[in-house]
C-alpha positions, 0 to 999 in steps of 0.5 A: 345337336352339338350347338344345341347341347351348347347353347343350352349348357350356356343357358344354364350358366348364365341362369346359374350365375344370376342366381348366385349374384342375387344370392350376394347381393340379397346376403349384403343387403341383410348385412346392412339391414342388421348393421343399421339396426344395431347402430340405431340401437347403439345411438338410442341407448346413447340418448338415454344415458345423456337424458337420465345424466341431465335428469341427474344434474337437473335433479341434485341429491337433497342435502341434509338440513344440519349439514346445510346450516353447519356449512352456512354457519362457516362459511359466515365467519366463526367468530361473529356466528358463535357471538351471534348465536351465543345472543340467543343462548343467553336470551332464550336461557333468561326466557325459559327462567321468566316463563317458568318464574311466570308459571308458578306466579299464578294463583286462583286469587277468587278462592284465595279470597274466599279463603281469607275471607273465611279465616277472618270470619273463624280465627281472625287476622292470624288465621288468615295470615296463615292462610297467606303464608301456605299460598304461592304467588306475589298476590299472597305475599302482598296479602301477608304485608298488607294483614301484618300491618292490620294493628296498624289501621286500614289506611296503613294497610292499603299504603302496605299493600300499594307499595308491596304490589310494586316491589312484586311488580319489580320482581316479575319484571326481572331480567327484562332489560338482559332479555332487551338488551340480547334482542338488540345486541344479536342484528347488531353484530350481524351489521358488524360482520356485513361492514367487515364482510364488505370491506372486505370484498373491496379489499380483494377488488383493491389487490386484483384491480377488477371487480368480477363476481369471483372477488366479491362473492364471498365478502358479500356472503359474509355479509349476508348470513352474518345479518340474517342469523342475527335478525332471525335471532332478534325475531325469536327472542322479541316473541319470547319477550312479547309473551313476557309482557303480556302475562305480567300485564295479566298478572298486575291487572289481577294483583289490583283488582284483588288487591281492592277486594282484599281492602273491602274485606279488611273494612268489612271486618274491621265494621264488625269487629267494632 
């Protein structure tokens, strides 16, 4: 009986011990589980701050186009910069003035000689001398002096209004040459500060004894936004000139063609009054 009561009691501790040490080994197992999934955690969030700092590097935050052009306007050298801009103050202020002088030049030159043509038909060559002096424009003032010469005979009227339309040709032409002269004067300065960049930058080669991209960089830079500010500026101010020119053409074409039909009225009266 007793052998029985300890082989049982054996038995029982051995089961009870199984259990125990699959009871730990079940709570390590568990432990290591957690501990892995929280190290993949750890390094998935570690992937992710690394992507979103390349994300953030690739991506730079936009700087502002004034702050831009102001770094670049220093780091191309001050002085020749402000003298290359200074070209395109200057052209653009001489511009404005023609384009403006232009605009008020223009006249309606059909009813202006509609109007003559009436005033001489009523008043004679005084009204259509006042006809001339309340209109605005080189084509009425060429009209005026050629009229106030009518005493004179029509021949000498054609030579006033000829000679006249030149001195209103010159007029309408007026600071052209200045505009000319700002339009070559702007990439020539900018090839200036490029000669004087790349001395530079030979200069810095000569002290260190090496050539590396280090050295020569900013002299080449100099040299490169010197140019380019003074081509754009030749760019913008030979728009503005081209745009000159063509409305004087227009304007001069307009002054001779009403100009011949100014003389053909004038003869035309001049049949009648005798």
């Amino acid at each position: 009986m007793k052998k029985v009561f300890v082989s049982i009691m054996v038995v029982a501790m051995l089961g009870l011990g199984s259990v125990a040490t699959y009871a730990q080994e079940a709570e390590a197992a568990q432990a290591t589980a957690t501990e892995q999934v929280q190290e993949d955690a750890t390094a998935v969030e570690a992937e992710a701050v690394v992507e979103e700092t390349a994300v953030a590097e690739a991506e730079p935050e936009s700087t502002p186009l004034h702050k831009t052009l102001k770094t670049k306007f220093i780091e191309g050298g001050a002085g020749f910069m402000a003298a290359t801009l200074l070209c395109l103050v200057f052209g653009l202020a001489l511009c404005i003035e023609r384009i403006i002088y232009l605009s008020l030049s223009k006249t309606n030159t059909k009813a202006l000689l509609e109007n003559i043509e009436a005033a001489l038909k009523k008043g004679g060559i005084e009204a259509a001398l006042e006809v001339c002096r309340n209109t605005r424009g080189p084509v009425a003032s060429i009209f005026y002096q050629g009229l106030s010469r009518y005493d004179e005979g029509v021949e000498v009227v054609e030579k006033t209004v000829a000679s006249y339309g030149g001195v209103q040709l010159g007029l309408l032409e007026k600071n052209l040459s200045w505009i000319s002269l700002f339009i070559s004067i702007a990439p020539s300065l900018g090839f200036l500060g490029t000669i004087i960049g790349m001395i530079q930058a030979f200069d810095k080669i000569q002290q260190v004894g090496d050539i590396s991209a280090t050295v020569v960089a900013g002299g080449i830079k100099v040299a490169l936004l010197t140019t380019l500010l003074g081509l754009i500026i030749a760019i913008i101010l030979q728009l503005f000139y081209n745009y000159i020119l063509s409305v004087i053409e227009g304007l001069v074409n307009e002054m001779e063609d009403s100009s011949i039909s100014l003389l053909d009225i004038v003869v035309e009266y001049d049949q009648k009054k005798k």
